[in-house]
N, C-alpha and C positions, 0 to 999 in steps of 0.2 A: 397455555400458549407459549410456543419459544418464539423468545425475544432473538430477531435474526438482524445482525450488525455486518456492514458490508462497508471495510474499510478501503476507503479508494486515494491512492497514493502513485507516486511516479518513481522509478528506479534512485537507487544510491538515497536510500531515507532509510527512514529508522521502523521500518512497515518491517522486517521480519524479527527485531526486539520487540513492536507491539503485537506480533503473532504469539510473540510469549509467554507476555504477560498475558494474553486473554486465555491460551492454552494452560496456564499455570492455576486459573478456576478449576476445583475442582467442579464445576456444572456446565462447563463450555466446551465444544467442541468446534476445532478451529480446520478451514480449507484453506489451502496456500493456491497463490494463483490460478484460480481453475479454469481462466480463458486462454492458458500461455499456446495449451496444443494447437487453439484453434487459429490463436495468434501467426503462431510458425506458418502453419499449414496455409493459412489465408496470404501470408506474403513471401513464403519461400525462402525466408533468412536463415543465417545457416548460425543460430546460436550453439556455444557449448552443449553438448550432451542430446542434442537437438533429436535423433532418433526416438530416443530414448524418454524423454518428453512428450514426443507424439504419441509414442505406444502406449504410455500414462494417464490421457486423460480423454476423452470425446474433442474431437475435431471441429463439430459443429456446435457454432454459438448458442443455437434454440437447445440442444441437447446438456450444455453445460445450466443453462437458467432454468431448465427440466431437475436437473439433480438440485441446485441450490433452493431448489421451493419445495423438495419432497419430505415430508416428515421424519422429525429427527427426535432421538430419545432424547435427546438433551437440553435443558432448560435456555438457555443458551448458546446460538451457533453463529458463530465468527468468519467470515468471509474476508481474507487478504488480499484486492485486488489492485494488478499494477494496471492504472487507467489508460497505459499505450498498447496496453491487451483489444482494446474494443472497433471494432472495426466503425472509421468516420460516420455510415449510413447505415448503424444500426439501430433500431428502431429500442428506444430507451424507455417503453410506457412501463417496463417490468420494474425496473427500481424502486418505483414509488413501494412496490410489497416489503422494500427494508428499512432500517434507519441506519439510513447512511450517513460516513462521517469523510469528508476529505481532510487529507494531511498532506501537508505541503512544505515545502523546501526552498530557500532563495534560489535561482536557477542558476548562477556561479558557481557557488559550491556544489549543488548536484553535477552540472559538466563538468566541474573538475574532476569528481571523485570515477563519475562517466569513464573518460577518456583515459582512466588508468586503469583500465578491466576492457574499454573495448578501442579498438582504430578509430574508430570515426564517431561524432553525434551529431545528428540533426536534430532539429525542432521538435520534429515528431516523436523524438525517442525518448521525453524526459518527463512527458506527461502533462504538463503543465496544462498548453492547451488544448485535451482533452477534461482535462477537472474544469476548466470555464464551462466547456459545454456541459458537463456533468451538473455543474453547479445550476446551470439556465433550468435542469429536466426535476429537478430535486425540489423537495416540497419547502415553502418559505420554512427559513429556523432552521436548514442542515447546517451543522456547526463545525465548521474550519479551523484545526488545528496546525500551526502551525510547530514544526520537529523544532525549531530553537528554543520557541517558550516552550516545549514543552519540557524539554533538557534540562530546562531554568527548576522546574519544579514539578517530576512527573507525577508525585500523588497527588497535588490539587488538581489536576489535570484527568487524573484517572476517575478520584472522585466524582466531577462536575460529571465527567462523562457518563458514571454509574447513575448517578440521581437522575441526570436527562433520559435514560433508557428505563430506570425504574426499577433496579435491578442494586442487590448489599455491592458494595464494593468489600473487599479485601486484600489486606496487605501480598498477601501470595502474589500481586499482582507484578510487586516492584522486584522479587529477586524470582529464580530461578534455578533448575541445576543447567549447569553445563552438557555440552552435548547436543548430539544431533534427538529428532524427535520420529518417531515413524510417520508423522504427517509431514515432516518437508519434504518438498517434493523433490523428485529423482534429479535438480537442478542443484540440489544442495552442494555439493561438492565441488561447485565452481563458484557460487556465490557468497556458503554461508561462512566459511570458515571462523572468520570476527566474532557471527552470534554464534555461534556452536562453542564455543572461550570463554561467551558472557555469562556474568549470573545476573546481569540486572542493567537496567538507562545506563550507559556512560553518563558521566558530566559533561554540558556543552562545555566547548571551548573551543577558542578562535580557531578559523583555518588561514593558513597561506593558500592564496590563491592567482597564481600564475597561466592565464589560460592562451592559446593560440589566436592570433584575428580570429578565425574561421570559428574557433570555439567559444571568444567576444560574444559573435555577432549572434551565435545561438542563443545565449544566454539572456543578450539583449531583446532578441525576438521574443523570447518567451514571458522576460520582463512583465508587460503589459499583463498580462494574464496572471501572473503571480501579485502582482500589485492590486487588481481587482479583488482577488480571493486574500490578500494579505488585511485588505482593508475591512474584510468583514470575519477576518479570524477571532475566534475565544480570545475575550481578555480578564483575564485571571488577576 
């Protein structure tokens, strides 16, 4: 049986470093955002590389949970999802088929790091409150990780995660080679730069955080929703 992990996270995290750590198993086979096409195409936004994205993947949402449920050679298979991919009234009974994990971000520092890659952010764009709802659809006991503790110490973290799926952990998890991978996806060159440099977790460490009213009161909004999921995060 492969064990299928479906990591659901919001923009400006640390979701494409745990793309590769789980890629760096030699038994896992990992997907980078596989609802972004459908994403675009559903709301028209004109993201970098945006073309080119579209051509890359199936358009239609039933045709992306079509491929992530089809039989895979590999012991192992790793789904990187950004949770502002999913359209509001989509009908969420398919998840229960994974073990799902959310990772999560204080909403401050995600708008900050936001609004320096894109003009504008709204609420909608950071994820947050979509992982509430994520979280309501998810079977009791999905385990909420938070990217700061995880930064604190990402091999207990990896660990716990490997025991809870049932599955060896291994150190290959914490370093990697540099460089791009042929699984990121054709957005890579606007996003990855940082991970494509890394071999391994940065160290957390403090951010300055200077944001706009307007990028305030996102932050603010999405608060509440971060603070539910914050309260029931892994404590290590």
């Amino acid at each position: 049986m492969t064990v299928r992990v479906a990591m659901w996270s919001g923009p400006r995290n640390i979701s494409t470093a745990m793309m590769r750590a789980w890629e760096n198993r030699p038994d896992c086979t990992v997907v980078d955002e596989p609802f972004y096409a459908a994403y675009l195409v559903r709301t028209g936004l004109d993201h970098p590389g945006r073309d080119a994205v579209v051509a890359s993947q199936p358009t239609d949402a039933e045709a992306v949970v079509a491929a992530l449920q089809a039989p895979t050679g590999s012991p192992v298979h790793y789904a990187k999802h950004m949770t502002h991919h999913l359209a509001d009234d989509m009908d969420l009974g398919w998840v229960t088929g994974f073990r799902n994990v959310l990772l999560i971000r204080d909403p401050a520092e995600v708008v900050a790091s936001y609004v320096r890659s894109r003009e504008s952010c709204e609420p909608q764009d950071i994820g947050l409150l979509q992982q509430e709802r994520l979280m309501d659809a998810f079977p009791e006991g999905t385990p909420v990780i938070d990217a700061g503790d995880f930064l604190h110490d990402p091999e207990a973290h990896l660990r716990w995660l490997c025991g809870w799926l049932d599955i060896d952990f291994t150190d290959r998890m914490l370093h990697w080679p540099a460089g791009p991978r042929d699984s990121d996806g054709v957005w890579a060159p606007y996003w990855y730069a940082a991970v494509q440099q890394s071999t391994g977790f940065q160290p957390w460490r403090p951010r300055e955080i200077d944001l706009s009213p307007h990028d305030t009161a996102v932050a603010e909004t999405c608060r509440p929703a971060y603070d539910a999921l914050h309260e029931r995060r892994l404590r290590l």
